[in-house]
N, C-alpha and C positions, 0 to 999 in steps of 0.2 A: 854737679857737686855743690855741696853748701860749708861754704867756709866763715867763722864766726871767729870776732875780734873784738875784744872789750876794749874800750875808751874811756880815757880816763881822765882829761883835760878839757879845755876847750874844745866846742865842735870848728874853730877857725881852722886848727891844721890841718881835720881831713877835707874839709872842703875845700881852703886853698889843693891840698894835691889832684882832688877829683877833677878840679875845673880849671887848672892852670896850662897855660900851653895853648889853649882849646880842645882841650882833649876830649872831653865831654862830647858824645855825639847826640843827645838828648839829654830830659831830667822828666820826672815826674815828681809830682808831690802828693801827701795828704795833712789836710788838717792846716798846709802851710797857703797862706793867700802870698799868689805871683803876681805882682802885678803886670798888665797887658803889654805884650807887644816884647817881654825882655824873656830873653832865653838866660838868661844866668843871672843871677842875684845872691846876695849874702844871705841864703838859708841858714847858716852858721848864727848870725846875729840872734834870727827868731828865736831858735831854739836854745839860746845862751841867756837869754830874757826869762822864757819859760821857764829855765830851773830855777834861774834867781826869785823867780815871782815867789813860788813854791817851796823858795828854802833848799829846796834839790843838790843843792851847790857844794852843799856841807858833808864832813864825813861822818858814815853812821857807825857809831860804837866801837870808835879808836879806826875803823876800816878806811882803807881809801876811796873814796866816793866813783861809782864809776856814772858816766856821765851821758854816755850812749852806745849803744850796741853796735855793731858794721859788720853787713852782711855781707859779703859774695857769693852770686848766683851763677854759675860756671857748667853752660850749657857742652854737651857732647859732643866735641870737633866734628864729627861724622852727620849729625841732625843737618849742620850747614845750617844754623837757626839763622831769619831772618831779623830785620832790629825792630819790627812789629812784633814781631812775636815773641823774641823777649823782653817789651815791653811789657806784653797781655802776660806775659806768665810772673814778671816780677811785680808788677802792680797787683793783682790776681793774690797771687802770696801774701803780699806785705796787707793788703787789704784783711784780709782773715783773721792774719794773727796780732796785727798793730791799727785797729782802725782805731783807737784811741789816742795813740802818740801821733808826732809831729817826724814826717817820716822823709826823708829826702830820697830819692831813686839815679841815680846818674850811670850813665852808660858808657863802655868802652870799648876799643876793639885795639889797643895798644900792644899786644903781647905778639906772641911769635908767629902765631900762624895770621893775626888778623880777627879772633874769632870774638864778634859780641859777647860782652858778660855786664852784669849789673852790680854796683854798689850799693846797697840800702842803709841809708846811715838812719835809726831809730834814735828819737830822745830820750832821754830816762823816764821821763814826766807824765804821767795818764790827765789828759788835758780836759777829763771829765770829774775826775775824783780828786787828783793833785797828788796821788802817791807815786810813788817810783816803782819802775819798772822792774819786775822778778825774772831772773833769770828763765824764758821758759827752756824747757827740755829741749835739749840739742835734739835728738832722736823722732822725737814729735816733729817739731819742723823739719826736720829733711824729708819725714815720709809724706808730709803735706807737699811739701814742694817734686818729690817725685809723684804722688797722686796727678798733681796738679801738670805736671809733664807729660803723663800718660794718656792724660785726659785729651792733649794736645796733640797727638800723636809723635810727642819726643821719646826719645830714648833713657829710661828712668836708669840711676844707677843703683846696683843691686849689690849686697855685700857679699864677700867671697863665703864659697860653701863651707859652710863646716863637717867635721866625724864625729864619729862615735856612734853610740847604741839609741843614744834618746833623737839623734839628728836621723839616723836610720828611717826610725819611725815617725817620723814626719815629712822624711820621702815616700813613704808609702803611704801616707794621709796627707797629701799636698797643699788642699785647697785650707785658704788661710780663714782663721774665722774673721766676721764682722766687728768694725771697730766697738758699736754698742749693740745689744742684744734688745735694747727699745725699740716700739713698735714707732714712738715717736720721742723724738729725742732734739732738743731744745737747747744750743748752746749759752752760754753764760752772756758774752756778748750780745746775742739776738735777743733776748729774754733782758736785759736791762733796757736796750734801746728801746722794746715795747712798753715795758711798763712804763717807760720818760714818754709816749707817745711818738717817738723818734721814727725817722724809716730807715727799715732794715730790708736789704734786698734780700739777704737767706731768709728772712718770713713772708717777704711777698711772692719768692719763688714759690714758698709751703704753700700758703694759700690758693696759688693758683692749681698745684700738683693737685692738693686734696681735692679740690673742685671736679676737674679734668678726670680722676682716679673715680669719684661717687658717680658721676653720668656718662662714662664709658664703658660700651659692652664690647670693644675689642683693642686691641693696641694699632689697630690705623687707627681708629675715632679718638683715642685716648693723643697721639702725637697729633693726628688733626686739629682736635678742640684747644692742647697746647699752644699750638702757630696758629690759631685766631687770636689767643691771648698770649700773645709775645712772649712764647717760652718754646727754645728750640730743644729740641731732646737728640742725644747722641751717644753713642757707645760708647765706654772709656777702651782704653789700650787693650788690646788681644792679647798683650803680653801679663797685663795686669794679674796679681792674683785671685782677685775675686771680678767677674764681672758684672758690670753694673750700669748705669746710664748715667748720665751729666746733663744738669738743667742750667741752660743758661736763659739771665733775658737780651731777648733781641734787639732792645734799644742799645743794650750793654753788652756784649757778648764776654766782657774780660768777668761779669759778675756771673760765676758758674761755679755750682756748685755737682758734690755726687749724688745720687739718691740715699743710698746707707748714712752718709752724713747729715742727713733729717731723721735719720731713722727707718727701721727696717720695714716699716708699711710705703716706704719713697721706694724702692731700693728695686732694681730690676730682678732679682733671685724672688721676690714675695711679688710682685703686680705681675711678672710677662705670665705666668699659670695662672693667674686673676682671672686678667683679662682675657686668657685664651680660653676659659669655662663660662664667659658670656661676661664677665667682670661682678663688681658689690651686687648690684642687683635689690638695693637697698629702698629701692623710692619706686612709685608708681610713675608712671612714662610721662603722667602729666607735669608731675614734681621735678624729674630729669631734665622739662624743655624750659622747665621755668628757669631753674638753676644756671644752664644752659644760655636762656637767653642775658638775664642778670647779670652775667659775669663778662658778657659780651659787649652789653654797653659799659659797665666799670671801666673795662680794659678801651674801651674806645675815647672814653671821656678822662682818662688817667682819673679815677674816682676811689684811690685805695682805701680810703676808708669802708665803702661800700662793699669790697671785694676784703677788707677781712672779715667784715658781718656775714657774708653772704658763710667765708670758710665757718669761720664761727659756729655758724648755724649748721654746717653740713656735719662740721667732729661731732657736734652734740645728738645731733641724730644717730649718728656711725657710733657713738660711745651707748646711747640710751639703747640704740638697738629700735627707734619708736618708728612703729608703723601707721600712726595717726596723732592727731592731738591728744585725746584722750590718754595716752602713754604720756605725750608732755605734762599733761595737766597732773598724771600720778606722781610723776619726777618733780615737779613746782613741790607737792605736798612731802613728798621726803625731804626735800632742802635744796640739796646740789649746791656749785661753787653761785659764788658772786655775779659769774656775769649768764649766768642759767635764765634767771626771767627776762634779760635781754635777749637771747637766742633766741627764745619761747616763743618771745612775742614780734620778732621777727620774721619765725617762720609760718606763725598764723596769719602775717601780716603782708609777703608773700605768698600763699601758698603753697607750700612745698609739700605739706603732708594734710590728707583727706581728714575731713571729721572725723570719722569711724573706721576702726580697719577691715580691710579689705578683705572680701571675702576669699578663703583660701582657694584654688585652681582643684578645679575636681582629678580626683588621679585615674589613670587611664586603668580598664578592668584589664587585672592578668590574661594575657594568650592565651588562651583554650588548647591544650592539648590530648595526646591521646594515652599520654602516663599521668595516673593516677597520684599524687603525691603519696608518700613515704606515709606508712600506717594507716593510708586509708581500710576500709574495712574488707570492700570488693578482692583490694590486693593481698590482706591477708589471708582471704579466705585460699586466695589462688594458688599461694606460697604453700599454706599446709597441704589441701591435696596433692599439691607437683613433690612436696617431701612424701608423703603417702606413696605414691605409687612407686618411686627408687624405692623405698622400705621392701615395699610388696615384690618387687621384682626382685631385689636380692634374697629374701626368702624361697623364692620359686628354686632361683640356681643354687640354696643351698641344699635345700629338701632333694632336686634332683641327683 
């Protein structure tokens, strides 16, 4: 359960109540610098700085200024969640939706039964841009944080059924559609930290997928060539409404994402039929070990900029559709985006695609058999006399 609570003062009084007593059984942060060696500190002061820096402090347009958001993450009595684990899931959360703010995470198990839950105290303040926090959508975030529980093998909480005539029919069409109908699909967050040249683990995860997805012709080669490149692949929840798979990296296992949440070319419903008809099939076999090998020392030497060029290179193929240079060199003369004669000259520069395209696979001569296709002539002939002779024979029995 996600329970949400505006603040409207000082961040001092919910931190004195989170950490008083020692209640706190851990804390996580983002965005906030701990220093070493101390389990509790005055997170409160930071984030009391930040709004002042920012003016934050003030009320907007006669309103009373709210000042930070406080979450409660309220794991399933019956999960018996571990306090690793909901760590991973509330750090995991708060990461998604607040990697901009200054986020404090503090842990409890004070209530009746004992059972870990998470405080997430968020500041108002976007500590890239200096605006204030927008309320997001209550509804959004719970079904992130139930995603993200499923994904874990917890118990998500579902809301009670409803009647009627229109709820009918959606018991009988069960399966929930996907959150985006793109084949690739680019959060706002991801897509600003690239353009700042920032690293974003949702586009490193991408880049590796798309990689792992262009030179796999089955789903073991496709999870194999992922666990060389530090990306585990795993079923979400059985109970889920759509299933689908989760990409985490292995050096980080709490930074996991779904496939549909890249987009529906990530997403287990569009790759497991892929891969099971032999996969893309996009590249000659030379191009697949080069790709293959490339991406293997990136991931060895942590070399990510080389491992987005290399993706880079592989959507632009996968977009142009080019089975040789010569395709690139048509695509250069129509225009394409900005970073088009970088890809170009990357993949000539690698490798990846043959001069000239390949000559197409001879097709196998149709099976010879002993029927005639439909309008052949031998067949027609055979049709009229075998009508011929029923004619002639029912003239005999009628004359007799």
């Amino acid at each position: 359960m996600l329970k949400t609570i505006a603040g409207h003062t000082s961040a001092r009084g919910i931190c004195r109540y989170l950490t008083c007593k020692n209640r706190a059984l851990a804390s996580d942060y983002i965005n906030i610098d701990v220093p070493e060696g101390i389990r509790e500190f005055d997170w409160a002061e930071t984030m009391d700085a930040t709004r002042r820096s920012f003016g934050n402090d003030l009320p907007w347009r006669g309103k009373r200024v709210r000042t930070y958001k406080h979450y409660v993450v309220s794991p399933d009595p019956k999960d018996g969640i571990s306090l690793e684990a909901l760590r991973d899931l509330a750090a995991s959360w708060a990461q998604e939706h607040f990697s901009e703010y200054e986020v404090a995470i503090v842990y409890h198990d004070d209530n009746e039964h004992g059972i870990p839950h998470a405080h997430v105290v968020v500041n108002n303040t976007n500590i890239e841009t200096g605006r204030r926090l927008q309320d997001p959508d209550p509804k959004a975030l719970a079904a992130s944080l139930q995603e993200l529980a499923e994904a874990q093998g917890l118990t998500a909480l579902r809301p009670p059924q409803a009647t009627g005539v229109a709820t009918r029919a959606q018991r009988r069409s069960p399966k929930r559609a996907p959150e985006t109908f793109r084949s690739e699909y680019v959060r706002r967050a991801e897509q600003e930290l690239t353009e700042r040249g920032e690293y974003s683990w949702t586009a490193d995860i991408r880049a590796r997928v798309r990689i792992a997805r262009t030179v796999s012709r089955s789903e073991a080669e496709f999870r194999s060539i992922l666990d060389t490149m530090g990306v585990t692949v795993a079923d979400n929840s059985p109970k889920a409404e759509r299933q689908d798979w989760i990409y985490a990296l292995t050096s980080h296992p709490s930074r996991r994402i779904s496939g549909e949440r890249m987009g529906l070319a990530y997403g287990r419903e569009r790759l497991e039929p892929l891969l099971r008809s032999g996969g893309v099939r996009r590249l000659e076999d030379a191009g697949e070990r080069a790709i293959a090998a490339i991406a293997k020392r990136a991931v060895a030497v942590g070399d990510l900029a080389e491992l987005r060029s290399l993706s880079g290179a592989v959507a632009l193929i996968e977009a142009s559709r080019a089975r040789c240079l010569d395709d690139l060199d048509a695509l250069l003369e129509k225009g394409g985006d900005e970073a088009t004669p970088q890809f170009v000259r990357y993949v000539k520069e690698k490798g990846l695609l043959p001069e000239e395209r390949p000559a197409p696979a001879p097709k196998k001569p149709a099976a010879r058999s002993g029927i005639r296709p439909v309008g052949s002539r031998r067949q027609d002939d055979a049709g009229r006399h075998a009508r011929q002779d029923v004619q002639d024979k029912r003239r005999e029995g009628s004359e007799r």
